[in-house]
TIRO-29162 format. One record per residue (C-alpha): residue in three letters; chain; x, y, z. Coordinates in steps of 0.001 Angstrom, whole numbers, plus 500000, padded with zeros to 6 digits. Example, Ala and Ser with C-alpha at 12.3 -4.5 7.8 and 13.67 -1.06 7.14 Angstrom:
residues 2
+------+-----+--------+--------+--------+
| type | mol |     px |     py |     pz |
+------+-----+--------+--------+--------+
|  ALA |   A | 512300 | 495500 | 507800 |
|  SER |   A | 513670 | 498940 | 507140 |
+------+-----+--------+--------+--------+
end
This chain:
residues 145
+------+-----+--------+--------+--------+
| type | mol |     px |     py |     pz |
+------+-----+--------+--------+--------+
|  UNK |   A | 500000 | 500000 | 500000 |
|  UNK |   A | 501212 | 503696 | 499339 |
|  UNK |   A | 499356 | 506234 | 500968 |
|  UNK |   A | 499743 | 509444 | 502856 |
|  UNK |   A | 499986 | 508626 | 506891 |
|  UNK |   A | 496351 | 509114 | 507967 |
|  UNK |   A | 495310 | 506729 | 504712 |
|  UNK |   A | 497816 | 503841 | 506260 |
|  UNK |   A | 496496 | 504578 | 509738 |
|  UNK |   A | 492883 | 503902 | 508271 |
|  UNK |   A | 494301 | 500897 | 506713 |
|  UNK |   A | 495858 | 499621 | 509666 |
|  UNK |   A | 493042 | 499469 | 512379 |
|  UNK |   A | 491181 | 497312 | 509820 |
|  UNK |   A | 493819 | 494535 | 509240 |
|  UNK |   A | 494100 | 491556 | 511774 |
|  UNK |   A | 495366 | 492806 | 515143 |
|  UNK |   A | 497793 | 489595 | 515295 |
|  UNK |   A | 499733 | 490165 | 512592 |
|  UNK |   A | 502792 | 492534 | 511773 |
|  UNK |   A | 503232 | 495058 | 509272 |
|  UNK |   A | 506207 | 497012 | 508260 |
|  UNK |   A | 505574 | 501094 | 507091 |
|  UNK |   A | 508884 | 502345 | 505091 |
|  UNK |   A | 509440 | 505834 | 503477 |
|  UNK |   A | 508586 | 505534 | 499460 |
|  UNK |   A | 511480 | 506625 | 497863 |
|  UNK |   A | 511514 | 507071 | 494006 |
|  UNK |   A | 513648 | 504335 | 492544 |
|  UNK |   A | 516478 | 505349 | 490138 |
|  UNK |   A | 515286 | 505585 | 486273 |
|  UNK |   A | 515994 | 503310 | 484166 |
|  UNK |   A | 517452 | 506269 | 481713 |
|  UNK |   A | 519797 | 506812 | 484915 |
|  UNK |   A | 521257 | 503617 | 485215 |
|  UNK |   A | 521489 | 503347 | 481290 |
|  UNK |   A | 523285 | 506697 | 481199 |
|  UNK |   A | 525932 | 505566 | 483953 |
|  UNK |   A | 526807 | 502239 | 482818 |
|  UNK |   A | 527687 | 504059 | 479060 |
|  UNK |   A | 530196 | 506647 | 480708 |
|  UNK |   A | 531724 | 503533 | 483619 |
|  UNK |   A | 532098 | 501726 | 480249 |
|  UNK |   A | 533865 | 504842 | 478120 |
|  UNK |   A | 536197 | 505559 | 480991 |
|  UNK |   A | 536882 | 502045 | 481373 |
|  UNK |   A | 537648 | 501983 | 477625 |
|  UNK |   A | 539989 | 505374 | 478322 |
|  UNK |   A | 541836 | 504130 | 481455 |
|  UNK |   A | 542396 | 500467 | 479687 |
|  UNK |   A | 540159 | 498906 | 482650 |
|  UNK |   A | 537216 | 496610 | 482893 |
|  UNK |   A | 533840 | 498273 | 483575 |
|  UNK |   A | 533497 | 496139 | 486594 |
|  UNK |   A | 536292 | 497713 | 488118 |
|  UNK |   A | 535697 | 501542 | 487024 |
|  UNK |   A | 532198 | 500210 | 488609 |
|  UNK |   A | 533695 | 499203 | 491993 |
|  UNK |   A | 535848 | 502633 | 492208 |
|  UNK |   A | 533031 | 504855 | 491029 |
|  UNK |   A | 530936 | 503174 | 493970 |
|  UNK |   A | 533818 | 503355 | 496485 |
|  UNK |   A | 533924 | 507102 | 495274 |
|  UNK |   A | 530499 | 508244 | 494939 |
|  UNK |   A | 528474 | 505765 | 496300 |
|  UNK |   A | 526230 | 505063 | 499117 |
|  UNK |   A | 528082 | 503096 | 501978 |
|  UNK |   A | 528443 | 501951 | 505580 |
|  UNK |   A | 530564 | 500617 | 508102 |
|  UNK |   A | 529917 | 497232 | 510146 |
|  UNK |   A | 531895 | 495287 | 512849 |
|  UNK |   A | 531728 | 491664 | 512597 |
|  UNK |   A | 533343 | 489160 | 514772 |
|  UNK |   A | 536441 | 487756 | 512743 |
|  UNK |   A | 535228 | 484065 | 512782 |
|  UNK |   A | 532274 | 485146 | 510479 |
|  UNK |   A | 532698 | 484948 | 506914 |
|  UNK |   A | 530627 | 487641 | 504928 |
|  UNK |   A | 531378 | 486802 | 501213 |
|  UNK |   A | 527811 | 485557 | 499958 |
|  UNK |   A | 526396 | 488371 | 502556 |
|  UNK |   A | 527820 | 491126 | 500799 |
|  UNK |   A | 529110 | 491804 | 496706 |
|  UNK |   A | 530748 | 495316 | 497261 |
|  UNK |   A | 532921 | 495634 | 500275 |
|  UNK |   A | 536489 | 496083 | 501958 |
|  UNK |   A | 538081 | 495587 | 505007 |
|  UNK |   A | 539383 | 498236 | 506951 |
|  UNK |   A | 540801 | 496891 | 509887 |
|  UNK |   A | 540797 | 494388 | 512676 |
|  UNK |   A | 540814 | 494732 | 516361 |
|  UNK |   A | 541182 | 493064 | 519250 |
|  UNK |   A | 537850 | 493762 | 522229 |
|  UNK |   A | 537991 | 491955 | 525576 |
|  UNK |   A | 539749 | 489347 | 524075 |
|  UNK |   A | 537682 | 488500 | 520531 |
|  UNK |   A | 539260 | 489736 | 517439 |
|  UNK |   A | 536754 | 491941 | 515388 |
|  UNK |   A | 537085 | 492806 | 511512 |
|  UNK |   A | 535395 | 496560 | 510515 |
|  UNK |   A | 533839 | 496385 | 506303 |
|  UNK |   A | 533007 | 499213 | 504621 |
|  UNK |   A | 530190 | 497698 | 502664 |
|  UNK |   A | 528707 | 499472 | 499579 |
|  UNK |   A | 525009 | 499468 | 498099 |
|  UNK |   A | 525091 | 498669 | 494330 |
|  UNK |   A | 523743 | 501189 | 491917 |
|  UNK |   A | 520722 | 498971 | 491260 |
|  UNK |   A | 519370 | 499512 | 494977 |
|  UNK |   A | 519787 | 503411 | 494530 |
|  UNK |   A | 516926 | 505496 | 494820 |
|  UNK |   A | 516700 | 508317 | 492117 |
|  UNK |   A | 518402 | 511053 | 494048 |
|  UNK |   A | 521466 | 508610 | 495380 |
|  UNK |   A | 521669 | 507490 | 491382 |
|  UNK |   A | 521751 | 511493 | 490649 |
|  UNK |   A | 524964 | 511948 | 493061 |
|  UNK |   A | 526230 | 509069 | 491524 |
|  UNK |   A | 526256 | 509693 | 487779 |
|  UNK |   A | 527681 | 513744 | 488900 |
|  UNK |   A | 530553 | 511771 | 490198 |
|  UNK |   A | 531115 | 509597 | 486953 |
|  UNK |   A | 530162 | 512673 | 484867 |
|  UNK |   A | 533266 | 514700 | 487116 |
|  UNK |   A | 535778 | 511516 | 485668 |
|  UNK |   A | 534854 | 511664 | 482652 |
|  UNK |   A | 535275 | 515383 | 482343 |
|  UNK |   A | 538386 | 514733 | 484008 |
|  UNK |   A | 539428 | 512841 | 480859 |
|  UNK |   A | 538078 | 514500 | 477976 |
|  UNK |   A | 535256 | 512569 | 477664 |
|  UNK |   A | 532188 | 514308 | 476075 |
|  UNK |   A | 528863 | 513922 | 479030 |
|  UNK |   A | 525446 | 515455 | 478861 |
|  UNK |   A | 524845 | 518626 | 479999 |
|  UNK |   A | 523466 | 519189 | 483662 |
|  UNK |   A | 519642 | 519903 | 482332 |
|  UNK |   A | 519925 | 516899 | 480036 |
|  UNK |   A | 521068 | 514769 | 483144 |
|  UNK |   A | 518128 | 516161 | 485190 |
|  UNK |   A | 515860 | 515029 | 482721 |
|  UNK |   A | 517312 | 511311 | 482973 |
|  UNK |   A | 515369 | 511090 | 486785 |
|  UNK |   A | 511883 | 511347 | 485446 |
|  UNK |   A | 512448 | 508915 | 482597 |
+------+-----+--------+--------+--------+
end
């Protein structure tokens, strides 16, 4: 359901009292223009620094994406749990050893305006470059597409 507040709240006292609901923000998912448009300029600067587009992917995320940090006991494993991350240290806490990740959300779970920040920061390396990008009005217009 996607409503305004008082709408859900109506909703909700008319579903079964024993049961559990979740209520999350709608966010507006990234276009599929936006994605389209960032995967052609990861793939022209990959073709300009003489590297794969899955690794001008992983740097473009590392530098403009959406990320966090977590703190995991070192025992646990997180490949399978996670496709985009790094370690950034270990430590040692009342005698358990701890690893820190800083784990990264792929560009396909970005909502429109995290997709926006991402493509200015592809659009800034490609500039960097030479390479030829849309202007910023042309770019806005990727969002609502």
């Amino acid at each position: 359901m996607l409503a305004k507040p008082k709408k859900i709240v109506e909703w909700l006292m008319d579903q079964d009292k024993d049961k559990l609901y979740e209520i999350k923000e709608y966010k507006e998912k990234r276009s599929l223009s936006q994605n389209a448009y960032a995967w052609k300029l990861i793939t022209e600067l990959g073709d300009v620094l003489r590297k794969s587009k899955e690794e001008v992917y992983l740097q473009m995320l590392k530098d403009y994406g959406q990320s966090t940090i977590i703190v995991v006991a070192s025992d646990i494993n997180i490949l399978g749990y996670f496709k985009y991350y790094e370690k950034i240290k270990s430590f040692m806490n009342k005698d358990k050893k701890f690893d820190e990740y800083k784990i990264y959300k792929g560009s396909s779970e970005y909502d429109s305006k995290e997709m926006s920040i991402f493509i200015d920061g592809i659009v800034q390396e490609c500039q960097n470059v030479g390479i030829e990008t849309l202007t910023p009005d042309e770019i806005a217009r990727l969002e609502i597409v």
